[in-house]
Backbone as CSV, one residue per row, in Angstrom:
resi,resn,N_x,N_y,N_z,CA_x,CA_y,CA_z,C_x,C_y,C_z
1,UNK,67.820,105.895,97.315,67.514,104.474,97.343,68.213,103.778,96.174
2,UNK,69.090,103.046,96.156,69.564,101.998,95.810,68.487,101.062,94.889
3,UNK,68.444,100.922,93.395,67.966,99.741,92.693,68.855,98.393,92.236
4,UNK,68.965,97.698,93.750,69.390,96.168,93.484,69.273,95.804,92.446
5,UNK,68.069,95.439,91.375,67.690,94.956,90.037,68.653,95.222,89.258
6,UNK,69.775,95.979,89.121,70.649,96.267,88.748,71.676,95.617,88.860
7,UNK,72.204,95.204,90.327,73.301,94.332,90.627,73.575,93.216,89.333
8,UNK,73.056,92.558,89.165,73.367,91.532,88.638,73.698,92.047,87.238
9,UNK,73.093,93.153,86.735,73.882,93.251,85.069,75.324,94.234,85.707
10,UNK,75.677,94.344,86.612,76.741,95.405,87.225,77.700,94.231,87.035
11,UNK,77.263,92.741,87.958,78.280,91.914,87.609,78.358,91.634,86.418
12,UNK,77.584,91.316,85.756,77.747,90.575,84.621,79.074,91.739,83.695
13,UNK,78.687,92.705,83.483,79.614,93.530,83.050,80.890,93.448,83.456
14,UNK,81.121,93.451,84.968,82.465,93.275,85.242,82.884,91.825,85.324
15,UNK,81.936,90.441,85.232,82.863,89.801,84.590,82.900,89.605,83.351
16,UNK,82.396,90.332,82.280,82.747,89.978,80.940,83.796,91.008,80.641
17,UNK,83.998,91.849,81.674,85.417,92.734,81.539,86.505,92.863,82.092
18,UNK,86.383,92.153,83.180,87.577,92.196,83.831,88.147,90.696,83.994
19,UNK,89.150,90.457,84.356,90.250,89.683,84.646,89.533,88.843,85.821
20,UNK,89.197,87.039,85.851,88.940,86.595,87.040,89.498,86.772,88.315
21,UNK,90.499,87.213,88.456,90.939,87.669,89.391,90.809,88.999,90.095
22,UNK,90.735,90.235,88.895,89.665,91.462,89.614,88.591,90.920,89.643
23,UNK,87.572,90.360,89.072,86.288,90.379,89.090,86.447,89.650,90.606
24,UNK,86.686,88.921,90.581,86.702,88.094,92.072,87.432,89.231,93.373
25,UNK,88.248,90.017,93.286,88.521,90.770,93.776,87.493,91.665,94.201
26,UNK,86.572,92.613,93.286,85.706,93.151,93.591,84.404,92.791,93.918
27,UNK,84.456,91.584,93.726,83.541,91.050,94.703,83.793,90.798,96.049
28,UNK,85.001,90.035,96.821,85.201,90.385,97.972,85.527,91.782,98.659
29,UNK,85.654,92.861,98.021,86.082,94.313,98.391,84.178,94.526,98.750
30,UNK,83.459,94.123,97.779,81.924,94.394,98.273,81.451,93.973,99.286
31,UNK,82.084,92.423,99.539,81.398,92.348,100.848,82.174,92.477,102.445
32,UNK,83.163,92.897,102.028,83.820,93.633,102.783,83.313,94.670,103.150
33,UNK,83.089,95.477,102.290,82.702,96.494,102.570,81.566,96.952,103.064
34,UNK,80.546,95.461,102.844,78.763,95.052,103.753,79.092,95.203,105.468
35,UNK,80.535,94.211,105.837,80.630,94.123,106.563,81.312,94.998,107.644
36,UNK,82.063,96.137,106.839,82.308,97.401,107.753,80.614,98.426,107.633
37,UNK,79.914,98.655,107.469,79.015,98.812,106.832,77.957,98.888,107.630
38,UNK,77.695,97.216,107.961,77.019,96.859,109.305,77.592,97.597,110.289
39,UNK,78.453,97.330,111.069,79.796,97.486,111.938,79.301,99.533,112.091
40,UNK,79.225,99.877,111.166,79.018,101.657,111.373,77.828,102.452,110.949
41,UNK,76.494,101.361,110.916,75.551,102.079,110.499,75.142,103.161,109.553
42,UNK,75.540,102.250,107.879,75.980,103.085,106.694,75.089,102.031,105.901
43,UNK,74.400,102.815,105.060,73.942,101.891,103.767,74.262,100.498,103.307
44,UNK,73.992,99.282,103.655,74.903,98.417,103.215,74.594,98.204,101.356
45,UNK,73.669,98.519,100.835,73.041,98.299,99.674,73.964,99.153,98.894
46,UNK,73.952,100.312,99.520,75.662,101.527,98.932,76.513,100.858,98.726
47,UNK,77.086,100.433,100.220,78.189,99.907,100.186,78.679,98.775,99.352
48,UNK,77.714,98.088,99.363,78.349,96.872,97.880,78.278,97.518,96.892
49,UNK,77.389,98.536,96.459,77.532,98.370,94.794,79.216,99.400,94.553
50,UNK,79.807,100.598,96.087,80.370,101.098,95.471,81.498,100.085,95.543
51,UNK,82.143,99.308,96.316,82.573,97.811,96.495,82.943,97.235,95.282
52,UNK,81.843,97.060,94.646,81.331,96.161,93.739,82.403,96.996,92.394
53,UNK,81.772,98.209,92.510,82.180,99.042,91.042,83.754,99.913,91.390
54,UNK,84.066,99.790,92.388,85.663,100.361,92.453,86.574,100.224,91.728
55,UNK,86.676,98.996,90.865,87.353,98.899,89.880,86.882,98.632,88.678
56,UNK,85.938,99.288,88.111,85.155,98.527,87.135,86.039,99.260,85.835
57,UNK,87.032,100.282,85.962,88.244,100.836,84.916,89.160,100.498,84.937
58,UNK,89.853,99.289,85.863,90.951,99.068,86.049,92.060,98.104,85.021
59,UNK,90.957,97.585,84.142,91.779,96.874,83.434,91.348,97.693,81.970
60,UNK,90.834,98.876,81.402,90.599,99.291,80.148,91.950,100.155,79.853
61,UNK,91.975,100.830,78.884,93.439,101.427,78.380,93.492,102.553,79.220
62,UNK,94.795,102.702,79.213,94.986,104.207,79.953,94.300,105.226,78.954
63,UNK,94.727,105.593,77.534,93.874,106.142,76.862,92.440,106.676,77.254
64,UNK,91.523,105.027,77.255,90.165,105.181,77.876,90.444,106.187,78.881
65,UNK,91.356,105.779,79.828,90.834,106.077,81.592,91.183,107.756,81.221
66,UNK,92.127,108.387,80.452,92.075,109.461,80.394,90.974,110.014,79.746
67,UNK,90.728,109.717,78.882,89.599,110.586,78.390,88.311,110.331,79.276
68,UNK,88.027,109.557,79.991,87.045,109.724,81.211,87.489,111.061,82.278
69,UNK,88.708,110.592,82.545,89.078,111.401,83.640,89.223,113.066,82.962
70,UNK,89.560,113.643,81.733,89.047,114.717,81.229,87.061,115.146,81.297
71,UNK,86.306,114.236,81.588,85.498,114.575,82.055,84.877,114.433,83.344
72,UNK,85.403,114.616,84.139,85.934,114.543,86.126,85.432,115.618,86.639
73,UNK,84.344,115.907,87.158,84.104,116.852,87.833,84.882,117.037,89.205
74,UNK,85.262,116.049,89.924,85.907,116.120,91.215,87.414,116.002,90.823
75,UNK,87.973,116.777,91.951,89.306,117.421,91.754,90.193,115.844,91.306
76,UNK,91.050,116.682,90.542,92.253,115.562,90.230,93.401,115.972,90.435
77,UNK,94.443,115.794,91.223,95.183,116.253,92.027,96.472,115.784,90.559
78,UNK,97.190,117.048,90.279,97.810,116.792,88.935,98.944,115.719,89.000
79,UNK,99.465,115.875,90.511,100.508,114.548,90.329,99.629,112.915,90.530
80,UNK,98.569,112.999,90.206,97.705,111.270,89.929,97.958,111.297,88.224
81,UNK,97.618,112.335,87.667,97.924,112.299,86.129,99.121,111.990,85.443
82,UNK,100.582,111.901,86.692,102.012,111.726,86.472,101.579,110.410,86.913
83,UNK,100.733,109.459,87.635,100.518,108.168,87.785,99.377,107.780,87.446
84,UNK,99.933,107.101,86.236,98.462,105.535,85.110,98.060,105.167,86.165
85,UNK,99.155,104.170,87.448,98.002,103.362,88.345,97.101,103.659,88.684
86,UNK,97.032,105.603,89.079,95.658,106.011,89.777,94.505,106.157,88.605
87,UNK,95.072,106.543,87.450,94.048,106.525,86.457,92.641,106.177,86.970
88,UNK,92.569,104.795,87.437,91.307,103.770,87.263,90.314,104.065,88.085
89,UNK,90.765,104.788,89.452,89.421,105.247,90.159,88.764,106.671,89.494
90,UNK,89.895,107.753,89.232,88.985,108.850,88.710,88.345,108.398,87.711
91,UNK,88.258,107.423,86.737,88.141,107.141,85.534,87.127,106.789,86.014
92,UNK,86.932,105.697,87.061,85.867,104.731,87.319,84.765,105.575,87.975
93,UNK,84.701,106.807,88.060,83.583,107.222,89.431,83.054,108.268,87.716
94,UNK,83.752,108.386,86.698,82.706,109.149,85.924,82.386,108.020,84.777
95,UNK,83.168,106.684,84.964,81.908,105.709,84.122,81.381,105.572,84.782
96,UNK,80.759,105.197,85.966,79.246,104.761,86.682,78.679,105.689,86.308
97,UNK,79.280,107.123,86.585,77.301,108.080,85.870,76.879,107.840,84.320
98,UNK,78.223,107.733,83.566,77.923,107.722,82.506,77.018,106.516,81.930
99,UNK,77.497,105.085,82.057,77.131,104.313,81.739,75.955,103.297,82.480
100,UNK,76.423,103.839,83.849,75.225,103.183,84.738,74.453,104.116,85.450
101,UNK,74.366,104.740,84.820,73.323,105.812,85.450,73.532,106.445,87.125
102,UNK,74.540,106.164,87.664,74.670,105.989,89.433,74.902,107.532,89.730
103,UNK,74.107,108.368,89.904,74.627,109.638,90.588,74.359,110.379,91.621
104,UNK,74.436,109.191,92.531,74.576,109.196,93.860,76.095,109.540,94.511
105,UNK,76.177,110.989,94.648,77.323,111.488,94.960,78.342,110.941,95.915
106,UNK,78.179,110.266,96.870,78.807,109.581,98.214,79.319,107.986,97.259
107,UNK,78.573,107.530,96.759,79.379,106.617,95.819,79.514,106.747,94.583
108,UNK,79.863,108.091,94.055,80.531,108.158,92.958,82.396,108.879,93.561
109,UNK,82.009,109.316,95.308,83.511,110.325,95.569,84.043,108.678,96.446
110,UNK,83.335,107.481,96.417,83.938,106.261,97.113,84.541,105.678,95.936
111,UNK,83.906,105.758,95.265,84.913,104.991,94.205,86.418,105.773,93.569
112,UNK,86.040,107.152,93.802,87.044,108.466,92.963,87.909,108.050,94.401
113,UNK,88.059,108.080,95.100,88.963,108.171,96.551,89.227,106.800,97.087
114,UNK,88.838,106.013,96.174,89.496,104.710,97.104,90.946,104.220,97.169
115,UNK,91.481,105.158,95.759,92.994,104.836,95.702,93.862,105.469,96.491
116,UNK,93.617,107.012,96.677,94.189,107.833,97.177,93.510,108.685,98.278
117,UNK,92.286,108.531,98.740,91.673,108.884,100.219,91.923,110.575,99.567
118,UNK,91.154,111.475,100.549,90.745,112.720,101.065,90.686,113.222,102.248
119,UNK,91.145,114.122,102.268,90.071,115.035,103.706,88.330,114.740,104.096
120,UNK,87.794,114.824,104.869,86.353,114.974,104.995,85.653,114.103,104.279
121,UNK,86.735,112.387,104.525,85.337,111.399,103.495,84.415,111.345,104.413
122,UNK,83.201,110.579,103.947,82.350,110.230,104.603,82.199,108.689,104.764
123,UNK,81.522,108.605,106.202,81.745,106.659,106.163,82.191,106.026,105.126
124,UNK,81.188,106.263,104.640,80.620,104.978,103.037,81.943,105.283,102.142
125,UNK,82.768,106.408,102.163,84.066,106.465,101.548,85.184,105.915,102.351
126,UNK,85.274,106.269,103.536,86.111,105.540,104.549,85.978,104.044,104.197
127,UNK,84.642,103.715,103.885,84.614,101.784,104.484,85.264,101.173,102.885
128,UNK,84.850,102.381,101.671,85.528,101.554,100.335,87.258,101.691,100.225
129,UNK,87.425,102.551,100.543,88.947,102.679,100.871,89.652,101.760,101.729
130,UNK,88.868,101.469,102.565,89.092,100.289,103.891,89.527,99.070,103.237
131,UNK,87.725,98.442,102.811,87.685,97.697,101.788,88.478,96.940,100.932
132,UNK,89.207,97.517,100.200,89.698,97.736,98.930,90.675,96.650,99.684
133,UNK,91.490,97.279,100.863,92.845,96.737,101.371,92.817,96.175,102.563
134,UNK,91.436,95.531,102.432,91.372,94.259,104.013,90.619,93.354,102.953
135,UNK,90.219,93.269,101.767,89.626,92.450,101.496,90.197,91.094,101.074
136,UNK,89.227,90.200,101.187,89.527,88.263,101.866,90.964,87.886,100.755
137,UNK,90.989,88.547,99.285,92.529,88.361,98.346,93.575,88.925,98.899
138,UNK,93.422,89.444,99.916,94.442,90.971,100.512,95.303,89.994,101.337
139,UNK,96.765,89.913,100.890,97.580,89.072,101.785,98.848,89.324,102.528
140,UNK,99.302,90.871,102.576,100.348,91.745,102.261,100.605,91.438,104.429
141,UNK,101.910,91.554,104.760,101.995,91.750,105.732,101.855,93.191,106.337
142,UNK,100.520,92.312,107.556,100.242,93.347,108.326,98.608,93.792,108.068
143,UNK,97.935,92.658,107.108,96.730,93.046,106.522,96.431,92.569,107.772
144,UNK,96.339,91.395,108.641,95.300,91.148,109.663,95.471,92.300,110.789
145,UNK,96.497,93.071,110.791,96.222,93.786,112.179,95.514,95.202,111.537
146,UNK,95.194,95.288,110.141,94.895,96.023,109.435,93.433,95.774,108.867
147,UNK,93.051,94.670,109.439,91.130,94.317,109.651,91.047,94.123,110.231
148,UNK,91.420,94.040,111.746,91.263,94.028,113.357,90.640,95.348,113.428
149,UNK,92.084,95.723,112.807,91.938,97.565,113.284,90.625,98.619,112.773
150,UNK,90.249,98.350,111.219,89.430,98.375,110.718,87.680,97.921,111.179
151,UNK,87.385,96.888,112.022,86.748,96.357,112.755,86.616,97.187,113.808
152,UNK,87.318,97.434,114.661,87.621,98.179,115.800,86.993,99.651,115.220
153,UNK,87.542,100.435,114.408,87.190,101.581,114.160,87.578,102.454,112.590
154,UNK,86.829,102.669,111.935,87.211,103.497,110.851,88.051,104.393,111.132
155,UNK,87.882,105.343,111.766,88.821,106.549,111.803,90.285,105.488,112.626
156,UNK,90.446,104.638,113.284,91.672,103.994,113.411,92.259,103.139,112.303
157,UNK,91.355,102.419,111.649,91.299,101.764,110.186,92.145,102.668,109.464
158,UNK,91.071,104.321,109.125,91.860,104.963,108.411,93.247,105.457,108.580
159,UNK,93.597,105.870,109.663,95.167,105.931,110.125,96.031,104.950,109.876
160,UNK,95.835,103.981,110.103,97.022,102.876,109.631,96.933,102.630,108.638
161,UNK,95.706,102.562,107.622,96.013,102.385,106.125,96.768,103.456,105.704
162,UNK,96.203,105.156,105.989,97.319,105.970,105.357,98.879,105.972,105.659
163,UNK,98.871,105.284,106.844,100.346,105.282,107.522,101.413,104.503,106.536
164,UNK,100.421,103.586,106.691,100.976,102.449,105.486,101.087,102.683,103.983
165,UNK,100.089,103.445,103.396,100.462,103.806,102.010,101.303,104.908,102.355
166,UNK,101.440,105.690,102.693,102.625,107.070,102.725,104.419,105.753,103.165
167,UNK,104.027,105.095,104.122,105.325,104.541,104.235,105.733,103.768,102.723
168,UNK,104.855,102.861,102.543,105.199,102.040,101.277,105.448,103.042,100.479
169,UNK,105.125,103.732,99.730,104.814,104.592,98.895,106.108,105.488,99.008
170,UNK,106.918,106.398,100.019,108.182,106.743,100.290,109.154,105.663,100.209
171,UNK,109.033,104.210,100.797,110.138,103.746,100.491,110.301,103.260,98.852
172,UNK,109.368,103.120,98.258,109.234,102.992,97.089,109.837,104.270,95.928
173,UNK,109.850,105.309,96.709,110.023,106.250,95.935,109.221,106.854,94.912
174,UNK,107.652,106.395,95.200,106.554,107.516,94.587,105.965,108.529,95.297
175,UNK,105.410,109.224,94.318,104.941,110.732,94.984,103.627,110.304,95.484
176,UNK,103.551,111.530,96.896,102.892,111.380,97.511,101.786,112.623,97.254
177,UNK,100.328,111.886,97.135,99.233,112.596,96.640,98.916,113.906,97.863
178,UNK,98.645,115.093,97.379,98.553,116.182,98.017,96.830,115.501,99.479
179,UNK,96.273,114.807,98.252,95.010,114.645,99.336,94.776,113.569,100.126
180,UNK,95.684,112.622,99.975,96.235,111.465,100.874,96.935,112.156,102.124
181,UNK,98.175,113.089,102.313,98.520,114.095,102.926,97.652,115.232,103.538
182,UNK,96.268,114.921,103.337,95.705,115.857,104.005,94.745,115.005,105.092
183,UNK,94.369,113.960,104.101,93.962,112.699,104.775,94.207,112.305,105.832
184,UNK,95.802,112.247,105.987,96.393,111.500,106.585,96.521,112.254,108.173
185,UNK,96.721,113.805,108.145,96.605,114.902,109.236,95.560,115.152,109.263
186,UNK,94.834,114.941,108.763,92.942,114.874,109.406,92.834,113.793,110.782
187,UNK,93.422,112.196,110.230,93.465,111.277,111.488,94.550,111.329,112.014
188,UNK,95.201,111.799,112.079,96.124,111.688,113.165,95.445,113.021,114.091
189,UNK,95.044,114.234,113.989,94.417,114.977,114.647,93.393,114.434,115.224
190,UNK,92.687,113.917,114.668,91.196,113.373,115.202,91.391,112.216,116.076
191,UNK,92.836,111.231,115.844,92.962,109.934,116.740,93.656,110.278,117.861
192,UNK,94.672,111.333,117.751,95.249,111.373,118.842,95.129,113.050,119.583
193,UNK,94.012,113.571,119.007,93.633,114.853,120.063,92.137,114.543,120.193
C-alpha cells in the first residue's frame, strides 16, 4: 500500500531540485503513467509516484549518481557505466530507498529500467518506460503513433519504443544495452508468435 501523505513532500523535493522543466516533466510522465495504468489494471497510486520519481537523479552530479549506483543491488549492465546519461535511473531507484524510504520492489526496478528496459518487466515497469516517452512534453516525430500504440497495448507500446531506441541509438552511434536487446526479443517473440 502506497502512503499518498507523502506525495506532496516527493514534489516539493523535486521542485526544489530539479530544473522547471524536469520537474514539470515528471509530473506529466506521472500522469501518464495514471493513465496507462487505468488502461491495464495496475496500481495507479504506484504508478504516479514511480512517474513522479523517475528522474528525481537526473540533474545531481555524475559523481553523486555514481556513488549511488556503487550501491545498486540490481544488475548494472557495465556498458551503462561507459554512459553518464544512464547514470540517473540506476542512481535514482537506490535514492528512493535510501532517502524516501520506498522499498517497494516493482517501483524501485520502474524507475532502475525506465532508461534502458529489461526482459520480464512487469506492467507497472512497462507503463514507466512507456511513460517517460509519450509523455504530454514528448514532441519527437512519431510520438503520436507512439501513444496510440501505447493505448492500444503495452506489449505493442513496448515494441515500438524499443524499435525506436535501438534505431536512434545505432544511427547515432551508441552502444546498445545488453538488456534493452533482450527486451527487445522478448516483444518481438511475444508480438509476432
Amino acid at each position: 500500500m502506497i502512503d499518498k501523505s507523502n506525495f506532496s513532500d516527493y514534489k516539493k523535493y523535486l521542485k526544489d531540485n530539479l530544473s522547471q522543466k524536469r520537474y514539470k516533466h515528471s509530473l506529466n510522465v506521472a500522469n501518464a503513467a495514471v493513465r496507462l495504468a487505468k488502461k491495464n489494471d495496475v496500481d495507479e497510486e504506484k504508478a504516479y509516484l514511480a512517474g513522479l520519481l523517475h528522474d528525481v537523479c537526473k540533474e545531481i552530479s555524475k559523481v553523486e549518481q555514481l556513488e549511488l549506483i556503487r550501491q545498486s543491488e540490481l544488475e548494472v549492465d557495465q556498458a551503462e557505466l561507459t554512459t553518464p546519461n544512464m547514470y540517473h535511473a540506476i542512481a535514482g531507484s537506490v535514492f528512493v530507498r535510501i532517502n524516501f524510504g520506498i522499498n517497494d520492489e516493482e517501483i524501485i526496478r520502474a524507475i532502475r529500467f525506465h532508461t534502458v528496459a529489461t526482459d520480464k518487466m512487469s506492467k507497472l515497469e512497462q507503463i514507466i518506460y512507456l511513460a517517460d516517452l509519450i509523455s504530454a512534453d514528448r514532441d519527437y516525430e512519431g510520438v503520436d503513433k507512439m501513444r496510440r500504440l501505447c493505448m492500444k497495448s503495452l506489449s505493442k507500446g513496448m515494441l515500438e519504443a524499443l524499435s525506436f531506441q535501438i534505431v536512434s541509438n545505432t544511427q547515432k552511434g551508441n552502444i546498445l544495452f545488453e538488456s534493452t536487446v533482450r527486451a527487445y526479443n522478448e516483444y518481438v517473440l511475444k508480438e509476432r508468435f
